[in-house]
C-alpha positions, 0 to 999 in steps of 0.5 A: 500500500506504501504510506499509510493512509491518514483518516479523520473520524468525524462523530456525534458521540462516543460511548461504549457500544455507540457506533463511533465505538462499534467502528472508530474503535476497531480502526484504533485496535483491530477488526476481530473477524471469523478469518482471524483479527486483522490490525489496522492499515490505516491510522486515524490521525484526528477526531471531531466529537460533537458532544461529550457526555458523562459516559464519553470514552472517545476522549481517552481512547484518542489520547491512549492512541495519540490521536488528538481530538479537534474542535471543530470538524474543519479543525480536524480534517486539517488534522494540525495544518491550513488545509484537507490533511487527511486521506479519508473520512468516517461520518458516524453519525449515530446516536446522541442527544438529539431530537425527534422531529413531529415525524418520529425522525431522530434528528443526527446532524449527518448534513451537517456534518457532510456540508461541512465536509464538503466545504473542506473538500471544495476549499482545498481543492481535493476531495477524499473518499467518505464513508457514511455510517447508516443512512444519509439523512432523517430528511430524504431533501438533505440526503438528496442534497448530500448525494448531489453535493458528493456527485459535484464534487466527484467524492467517493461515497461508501454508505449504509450499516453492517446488516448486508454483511450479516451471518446468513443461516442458511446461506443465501445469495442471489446470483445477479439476473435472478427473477424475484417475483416476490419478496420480504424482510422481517425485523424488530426494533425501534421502527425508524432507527431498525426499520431502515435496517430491515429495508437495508435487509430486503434491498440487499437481496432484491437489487439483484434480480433481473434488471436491477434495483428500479427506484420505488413509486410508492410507500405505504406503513401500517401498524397494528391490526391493518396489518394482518388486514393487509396479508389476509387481502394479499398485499403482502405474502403470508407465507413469506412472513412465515418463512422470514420467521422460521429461520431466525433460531430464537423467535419467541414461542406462539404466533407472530400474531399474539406475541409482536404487540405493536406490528407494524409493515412498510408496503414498497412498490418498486416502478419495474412491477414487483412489490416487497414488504417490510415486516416490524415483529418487535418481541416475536424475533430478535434478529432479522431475516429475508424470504423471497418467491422464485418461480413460485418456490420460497426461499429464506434466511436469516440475517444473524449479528452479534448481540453483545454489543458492537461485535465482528459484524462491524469488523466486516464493516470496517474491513470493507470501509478500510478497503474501500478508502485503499482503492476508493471504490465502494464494495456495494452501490452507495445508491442501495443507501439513498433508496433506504433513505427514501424509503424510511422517510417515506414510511415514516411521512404515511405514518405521521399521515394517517397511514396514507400510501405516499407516492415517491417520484423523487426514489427514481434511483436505478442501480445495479448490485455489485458483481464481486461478493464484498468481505463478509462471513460466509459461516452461519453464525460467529466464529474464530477470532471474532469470539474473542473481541480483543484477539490480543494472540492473533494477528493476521495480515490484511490481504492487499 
C-alpha cells in the first residue's frame, strides 16, 4: 500500500457500544473477524466529537492512541495544518442527544456534518473518499442534497450499516439476473432507527434480480391490526412472513400474531412491477431475516449479528470501509443507501399521515448490485477470532 493512509473520524458521540465505538474503535485496535483479527492499515490521525457526555470514552481512547481530538470538524480534517490533511473520512453519525422531529425522525446532524465536509473538500481543492455510517439523512431533501453535493464534487461515497454483511443461516445469495417475483424482510426494533435496517435487509437481496434495483413509486406503513388486514387481502405474502420467521433460531414461542404487540409493515412498490414488504415483529424475533418467491418456490434466511454489543459484524464493516478508502471504490452501490433513505422517510411521512400510501417520484434511483461478493462471513453464525473481541494472540495480515 506504501504510506499509510491518514483518516479523520468525524462523530456525534462516543460511548461504549455507540457506533463511533462499534467502528472508530476497531480502526484504533483491530477488526476481530471469523478469518482471524486483522490490525489496522490505516491510522486515524484526528477526531471531531460533537458532544461529550458523562459516559464519553472517545476522549481517552484518542489520547491512549495519540490521536488528538479537534474542535471543530474543519479543525480536524486539517488534522494540525491550513488545509484537507487527511486521506479519508468516517461520518458516524449515530446516536446522541438529539431530537425527534413531529415525524418520529431522530434528528443526527449527518448534513451537517457532510456540508461541512464538503466545504473542506471544495476549499482545498481535493476531495477524499467518505464513508457514511447508516443512512444519509432523517430528511430524504438533505440526503438528496448530500448525494448531489458528493456527485459535484466527484467524492467517493461508501454508505449504509453492517446488516448486508450479516451471518446468513442458511446461506443465501442471489446470483445477479435472478427473477424475484416476490419478496420480504422481517425485523424488530425501534421502527425508524431498525426499520431502515430491515429495508437495508430486503434491498440487499432484491437489487439483484433481473434488471436491477428500479427506484420505488410508492410507500405505504401500517401498524397494528391493518396489518394482518393487509396479508389476509394479499398485499403482502403470508407465507413469506412465515418463512422470514422460521429461520431466525430464537423467535419467541406462539404466533407472530399474539406475541409482536405493536406490528407494524412498510408496503414498497418498486416502478419495474414487483412489490416487497417490510415486516416490524418487535418481541416475536430478535434478529432479522429475508424470504423471497422464485418461480413460485420460497426461499429464506436469516440475517444473524452479534448481540453483545458492537461485535465482528462491524469488523466486516470496517474491513470493507478500510478497503474501500485503499482503492476508493465502494464494495456495494452507495445508491442501495439513498433508496433506504427514501424509503424510511417515506414510511415514516404515511405514518405521521394517517397511514396514507405516499407516492415517491423523487426514489427514481436505478442501480445495479455489485458483481464481486464484498468481505463478509460466509459461516452461519460467529466464529474464530471474532469470539474473542480483543484477539490480543492473533494477528493476521490484511490481504492487499
Amino acid at each position: 500500500m506504501g504510506q499509510r493512509l491518514r483518516v479523520a473520524a468525524i462523530c456525534t458521540i462516543y460511548y461504549p457500544k455507540s457506533h463511533a465505538d462499534a467502528i472508530v474503535t476497531k480502526f484504533l485496535k483491530g477488526m476481530s473477524t471469523d478469518e482471524g483479527f486483522f490490525v489496522p492499515e490505516v491510522d486515524v490521525v484526528a477526531l471531531y466529537i460533537d458532544h461529550v457526555l458523562e459516559n464519553d470514552i472517545g476522549v481517552g481512547l484518542a489520547a491512549a492512541h495519540g490521536v488528538p481530538v479537534y474542535s471543530s470538524i474543519r479543525r480536524a480534517l486539517h488534522a494540525g495544518g491550513d488545509a484537507l490533511n487527511v486521506d479519508a473520512v468516517l461520518l458516524i453519525g449515530e446516536h446522541g442527544d438529539y431530537p425527534w422531529n413531529e415525524r418520529g425522525r431522530h434528528m443526527y446532524p449527518r448534513r451537517y456534518f457532510f456540508e461541512q465536509i464538503a466545504g473542506v473538500f471544495a476549499e482545498s481543492g481535493r476531495v477524499v473518499p467518505v464513508f457514511n455510517d447508516k443512512h444519509f439523512a432523517y430528511d430524504f431533501a438533505d440526503a438528496q442534497w448530500m448525494w448531489n453535493r458528493a456527485r459535484e464534487l466527484e467524492i467517493p461515497l461508501m454508505a449504509g450499516s453492517c446488516l448486508p454483511l450479516a451471518w446468513r443461516q442458511p446461506w443465501l445469495e442471489y446470483e445477479l439476473e435472478t427473477p424475484v417475483e416476490e419478496a420480504l424482510a422481517v425485523g424488530y426494533g425501534g421502527i425508524e432507527a431498525y426499520g431502515y435496517h430491515t429495508i437495508e435487509t430486503l434491498l440487499c437481496m432484491v437489487e439483484r434480480r433481473v434488471g436491477g434495483e428500479s427506484g420505488v413509486a410508492a410507500v405505504q406503513c401500517l401498524e397494528g391490526e391493518a396489518v394482518w388486514r393487509a396479508r389476509d387481502e394479499g398485499r403482502f405474502a403470508g407465507d413469506l412472513a412465515g418463512a422470514a420467521c422460521a429461520a431466525v433460531a430464537d423467535r419467541a414461542a406462539g404466533t407472530m400474531e399474539a406475541v409482536a404487540a405493536k406490528p407494524a409493515v412498510f408496503l414498497i412498490e418498486h416502478r419495474d412491477g414487483l412489490r416487497t414488504a417490510c415486516l416490524m415483529l418487535h418481541g416475536f424475533v430478535r434478529h432479522w431475516a429475508y424470504a423471497g418467491r422464485i418461480a413460485g418456490a420460497v426461499a429464506a434466511t436469516e440475517f444473524y449479528l452479534q448481540p453483545d454489543g458492537p461485535g465482528a459484524n462491524f469488523g466486516y464493516l470496517c474491513r470493507n470501509i478500510q478497503r474501500f478508502f485503499t482503492t476508493r471504490q465502494p464494495p456495494y452501490p452507495p445508491q442501495r443507501t439513498l433508496l433506504a433513505t427514501g424509503i424510511i422517510a417515506a414510511a415514516m411521512n404515511s405514518r405521521y399521515e394517517g397511514h396514507r400510501r405516499v407516492e415517491t417520484p423523487e426514489l427514481n434511483i436505478p442501480y445495479r448490485s455489485y458483481a464481486t461478493l464484498p468481505l463478509r462471513p460466509r459461516g452461519p453464525r460467529p466464529q474464530g477470532a471474532c469470539l474473542d473481541r480483543e484477539a490480543p494472540d492473533l494477528l493476521i495480515e490484511w490481504e492487499s
